[in-house]
N, C-alpha and C positions, 0 to 999 in steps of 0.2 A: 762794185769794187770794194774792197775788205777794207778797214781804218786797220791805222796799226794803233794795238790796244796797247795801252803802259796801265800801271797800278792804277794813278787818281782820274785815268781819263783816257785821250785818246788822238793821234794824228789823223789829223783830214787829208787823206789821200785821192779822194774823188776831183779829177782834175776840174770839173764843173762846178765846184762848192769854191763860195768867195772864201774861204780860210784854207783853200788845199795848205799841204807843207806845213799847217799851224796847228799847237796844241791845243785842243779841249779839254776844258774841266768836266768830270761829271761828279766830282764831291764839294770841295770849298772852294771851287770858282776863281781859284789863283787863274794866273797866266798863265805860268810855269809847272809844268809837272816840279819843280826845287820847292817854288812855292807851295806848293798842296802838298809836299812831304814837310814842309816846315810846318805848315799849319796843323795836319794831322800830329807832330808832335806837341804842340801845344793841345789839343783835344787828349790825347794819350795821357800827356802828364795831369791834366785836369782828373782824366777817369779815374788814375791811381790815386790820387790826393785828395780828390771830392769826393763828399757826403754831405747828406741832410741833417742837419740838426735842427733840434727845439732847447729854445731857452728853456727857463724853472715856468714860465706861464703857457711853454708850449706853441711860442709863436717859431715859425723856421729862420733858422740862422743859416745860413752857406755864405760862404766869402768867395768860391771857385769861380763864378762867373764874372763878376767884378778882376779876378783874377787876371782870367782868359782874355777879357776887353782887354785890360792894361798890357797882354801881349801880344796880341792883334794890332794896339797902337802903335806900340815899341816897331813890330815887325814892320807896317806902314812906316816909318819913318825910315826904313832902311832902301838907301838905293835897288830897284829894278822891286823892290814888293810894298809897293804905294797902294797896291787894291788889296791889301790885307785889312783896311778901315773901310771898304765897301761895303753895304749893306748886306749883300747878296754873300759875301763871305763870313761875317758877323753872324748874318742869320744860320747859316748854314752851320756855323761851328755851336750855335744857341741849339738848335736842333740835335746835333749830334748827342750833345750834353744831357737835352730832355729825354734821347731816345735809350741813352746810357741810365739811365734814374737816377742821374748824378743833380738835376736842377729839375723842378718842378717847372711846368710849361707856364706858370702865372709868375714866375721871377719876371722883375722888371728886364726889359731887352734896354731899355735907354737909359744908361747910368750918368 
C-alpha cells in the first residue's frame, strides 16, 4: 500500500503499521509536516545569512548556529512544537547546515 508522500515526509497509510493515519518526518523529525516547514524555514534563513569567517589570526568566527539553536529554542517553546529542542531535530538542522558549507562539522553542536 502507497504512503501518501507530503514535502518533509509522509502519512502512514498501511492499516498494519502502529502510526497508520500519522505523519512521518523524514527531514527535521517535527511531528507536524507545519513543524518541519517551520523548521526548514529556519535552516533556509540560516543558508541565506550564513558564512564562514576567520578573524585577523584566522581562527573561524560563524554566529549562524548559535543563531539557529536560539530558534529551535524560541520554536520549542511555542505550543504543539516542544520537539523543536529534541535532539534528533537539532541534529538534523546541525547537518543540514554542515551539508550546506554554511558550519563546519567540528562547530560545537552543545552551546
Amino acid at each position: 500500500m502507497p504512503k501518501e508522500t507530503k514535502q518533509y515526509g509522509y502519512i502512514e497509510t498501511n492499516p498494519k503499521m502502529p502510526l497508520c493515519g500519522e505523519y512521518c518526518s523524514i527531514t527535521y523529525s517535527m511531528f507536524t509536516e507545519f513543524g518541519d516547514t517551520l523548521v526548514d524555514g529556519i535552516v533556509n534563513v540560516a543558508k541565506q545569512n550564513g558564512k564562514i569567517t576567520r578573524d585577523r589570526y584566522g581562527r573561524r568566527e560563524t554566529t549562524i548556529w548559535p543563531w539557529a539553536y536560539d530558534q529551535l529554542e524560541m520554536l520549542g517553546k511555542t505550543k504543539g512544537f516542544e520537539e523543536a529542542t529534541d535532539t534528533m531535530v537539532r541534529e538534523a538542522v546541525y547537518d543540514a547546515l554542515v551539508q550546506a558549507n554554511i558550519i563546519e562539522d567540528d562547530e560545537p553542536f552543545y552551546i
